[in-house]
N, C-alpha and C positions, 0 to 999 in steps of 0.2 A: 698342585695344579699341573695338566698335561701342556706340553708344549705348544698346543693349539691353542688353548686360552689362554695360554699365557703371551704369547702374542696377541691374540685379540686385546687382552684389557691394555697393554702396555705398547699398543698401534701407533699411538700419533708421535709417541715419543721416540721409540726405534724407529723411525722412519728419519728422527733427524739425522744428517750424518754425521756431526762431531758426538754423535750420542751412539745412537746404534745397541744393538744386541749387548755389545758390551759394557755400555754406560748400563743399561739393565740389569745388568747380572750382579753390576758392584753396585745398585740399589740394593736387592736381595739379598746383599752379603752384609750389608752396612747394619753396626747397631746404634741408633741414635737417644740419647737419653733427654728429653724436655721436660725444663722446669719450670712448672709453674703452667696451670692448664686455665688461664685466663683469657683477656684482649688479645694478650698474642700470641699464647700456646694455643687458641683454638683455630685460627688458622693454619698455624705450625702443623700441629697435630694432622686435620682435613688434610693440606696439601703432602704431606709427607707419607701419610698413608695411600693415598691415592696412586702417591708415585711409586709404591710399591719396595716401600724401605723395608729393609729384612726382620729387624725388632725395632721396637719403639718402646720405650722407658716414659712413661709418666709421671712427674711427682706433682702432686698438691694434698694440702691435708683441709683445703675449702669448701664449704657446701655453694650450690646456687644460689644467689638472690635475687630478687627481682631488681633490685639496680645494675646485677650483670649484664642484662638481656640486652641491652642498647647499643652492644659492641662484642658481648661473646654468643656469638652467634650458631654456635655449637648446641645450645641449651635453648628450651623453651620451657614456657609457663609451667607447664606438668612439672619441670625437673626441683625446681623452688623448694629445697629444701635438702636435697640428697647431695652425695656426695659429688662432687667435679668429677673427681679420677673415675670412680665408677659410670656414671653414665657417660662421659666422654669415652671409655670404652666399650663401653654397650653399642653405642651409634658408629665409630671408627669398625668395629668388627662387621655391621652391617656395609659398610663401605669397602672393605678388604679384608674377607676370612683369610686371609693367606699373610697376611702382618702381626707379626707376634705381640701380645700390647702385654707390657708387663707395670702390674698397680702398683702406684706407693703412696699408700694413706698418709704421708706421715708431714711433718715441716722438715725441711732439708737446714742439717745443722752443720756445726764444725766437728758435732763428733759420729756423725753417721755417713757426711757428703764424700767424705776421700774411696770408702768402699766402694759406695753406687757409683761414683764415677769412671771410677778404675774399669768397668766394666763394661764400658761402652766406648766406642769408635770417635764420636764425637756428642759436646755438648754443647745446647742451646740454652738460653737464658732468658725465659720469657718473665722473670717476676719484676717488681714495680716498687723496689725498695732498695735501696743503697747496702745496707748491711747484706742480704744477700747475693748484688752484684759482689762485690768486694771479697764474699768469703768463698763465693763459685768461679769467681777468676783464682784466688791464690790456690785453691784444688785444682783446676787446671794447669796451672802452671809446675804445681807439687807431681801432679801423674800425667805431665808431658801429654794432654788433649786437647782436640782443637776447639773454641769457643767461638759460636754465633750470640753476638751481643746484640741488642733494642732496647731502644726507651719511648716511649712517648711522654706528652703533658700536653694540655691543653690542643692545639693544632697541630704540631711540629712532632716528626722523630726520626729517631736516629740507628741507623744499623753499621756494626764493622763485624771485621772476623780477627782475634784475635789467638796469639799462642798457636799456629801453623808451624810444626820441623821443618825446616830448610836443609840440605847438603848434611841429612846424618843428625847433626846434633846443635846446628844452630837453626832457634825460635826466631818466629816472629815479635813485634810487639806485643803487650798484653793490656787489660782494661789499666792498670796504674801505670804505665805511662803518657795516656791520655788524662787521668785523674789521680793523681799520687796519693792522696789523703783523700778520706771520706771525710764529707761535708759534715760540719757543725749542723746543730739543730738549729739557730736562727738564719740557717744561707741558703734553706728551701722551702718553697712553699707546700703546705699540708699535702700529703699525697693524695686525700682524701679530697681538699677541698678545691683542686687545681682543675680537675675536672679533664674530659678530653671528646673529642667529637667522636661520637662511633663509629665512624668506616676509618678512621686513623690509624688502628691497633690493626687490622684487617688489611689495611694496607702495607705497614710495615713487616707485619708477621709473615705477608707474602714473601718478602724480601728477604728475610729470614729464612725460610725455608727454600729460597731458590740460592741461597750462598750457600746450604747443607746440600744442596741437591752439586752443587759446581765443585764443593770441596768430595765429596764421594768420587764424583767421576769423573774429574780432573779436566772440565770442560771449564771455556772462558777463564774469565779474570776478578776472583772473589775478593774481595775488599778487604784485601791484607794490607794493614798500616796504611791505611784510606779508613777515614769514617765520612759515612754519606750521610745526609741530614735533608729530608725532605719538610715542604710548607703545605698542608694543605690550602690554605688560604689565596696562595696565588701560584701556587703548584712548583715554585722554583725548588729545585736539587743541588747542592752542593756538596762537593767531593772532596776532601780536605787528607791530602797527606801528611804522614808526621815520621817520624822516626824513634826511633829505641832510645830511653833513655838509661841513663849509668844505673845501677843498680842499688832500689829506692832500698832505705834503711827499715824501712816498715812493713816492706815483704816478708813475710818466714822463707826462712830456706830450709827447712827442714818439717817431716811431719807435727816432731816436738813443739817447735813455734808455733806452728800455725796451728793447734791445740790451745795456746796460750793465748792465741787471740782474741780481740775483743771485736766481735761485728756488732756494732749496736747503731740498732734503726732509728736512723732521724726523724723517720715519718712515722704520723701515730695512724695506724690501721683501722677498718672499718667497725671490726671487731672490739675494738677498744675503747668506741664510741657508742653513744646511747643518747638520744633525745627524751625530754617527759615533755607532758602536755602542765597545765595549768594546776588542774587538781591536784595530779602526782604531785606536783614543787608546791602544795599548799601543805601538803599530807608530810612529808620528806620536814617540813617547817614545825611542824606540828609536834611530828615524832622522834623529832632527834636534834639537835645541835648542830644543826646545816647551818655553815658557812656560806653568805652570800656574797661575792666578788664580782664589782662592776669597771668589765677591764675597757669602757668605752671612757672615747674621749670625750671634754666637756663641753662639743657642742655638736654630741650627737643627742639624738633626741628618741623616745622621748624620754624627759625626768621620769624616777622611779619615785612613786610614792611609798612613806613609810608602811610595813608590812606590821598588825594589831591583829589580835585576838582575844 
């Protein structure tokens, strides 16, 4: 892009002055990698490109579904079926030819994530599952990158910035210092079933991308060892500092460990669920040795009458 549009598209933003030409430049230098191209990578995603970040990294290995649409707002009805990474850069490209979007069909694991990390300026964390927060902070922490963290649930979420270099070689905090052990299976509710309001993820994912956008180019004050926690509900914000804590025994310190680790997801995934109607569970009865388990209590209602044929 010549120097003339390149001001033009990137106007309102150089004009601020703690930004300026130069905040720009370390946009288009910057390579950003997001995980996870959902509620809140697709904000992520829009505004990051927009703002004219130099590459962009996307990982999901998701298709669209029509229960996306209510919050990823990236996608519409046509997309219902295809791949996330793919059309989230089909549409990003229409928004900014000049942002490198590099694909990653894949699930981001413990033994592929150290590479793709390695290779980017900083990491965002858009996914919605404990097993992979926990094994994209301890990568971060293993190749010394900076992490933009979010969650939502139901109303409420939450953004910090962790794993920032200070003075050479001392870090910032990192996600297990706020949460040192990943939660048991009975200490959350279904990720599936918790549900969350759609402009929520849209909201926070702005937030997200505006702490990538401050750690770039060294504007403001990003939310190192602060987690911020908004309410949709009656809109209050809370900014909570904490400190570093000693160093937890269930980090890996080395690539080897953290090989050996075990990230396993509390929450059961959309994919790993399936509804039948009536018929199907008549036929399912019919055909095979279906166990039926009724895990209601005894004065919900209503009685199951005995099943004959």
């Amino acid at each position: 892009m010549n120097s003339g549009k390149l001001y033009e598209r990137y106007q309102r933003q150089i004009l601020l002055k703690e930004f300026g030409i130069a905040g720009q430049q370390k946009l288009l230098q910057a390579k950003v990698l997001v995980i996870g191209a959902g509620g809140l990578g697709c904000p992520v995603l829009q505004y990051l490109t927009a703002a004219g970040i130099g590459c962009i990294g996307i990982v999901d290995n998701d298709v669209v579904s029509l229960s996306n649409l209510h919050r990823q707002v990236l996608y519409d009805t046509n997309d219902i079926g295809k791949s996330k990474v793919s059309v989230a850069a089909e549409k990003l490209r229409l928004v900014n030819p000049d942002t490198e979007l590099i694909e990653y069909h894949i699930h981001l694991d413990k033994n592929n994530c150290l590479g793709i990390i390695n290779e980017y300026d900083i990491i965002i964390d858009c996914t919605d599952n404990f097993a992979s927060r926990y094994m994209i902070n301890d990568a971060c922490v293993l190749k010394a990158k900076p992490l933009v963290y979010a969650g939502v649930n139901r109303f409420e979420g939450q953004v910090a910035v962790f794993n920032v270099t200070r003075n050479e070689k001392v870090r910032t905090a990192n996600y297990r210092d706020l949460f040192p052990v990943q939660p048991e299976q009975n200490e959350v509710l279904n990720c599936s079933e918790a549900g969350v309001l759609g402009v929520l993820p849209g909201i926070i994912g702005s937030m997200q991308a505006s702490e990538a956008i401050k750690l770039i180019t060294g504007i403001g004050e990003p939310l190192i060892n602060q987690l911020l926690t908004y309410n949709a509900l009656n809109n209050q914000v809370f900014v909570f500092k904490y400190e570093q804590s000693s160093k937890s025994e269930i980090s890996p310190i080395n690539e080897t460990e953290f090989l050996k680790m075990k990230y396993e997801d509390v929450c059961v995934t959309d994919n790993l669920q399936f509804e039948i109607d009536a018929d199907k569970f008549d036929s399912m009865l019919l055909e095979s040795k279906t166990k039926v388990i009724d895990v209601r209590e005894l004065n919900e209602l209503p009685a199951v009458t005995e099943f004959e044929h």
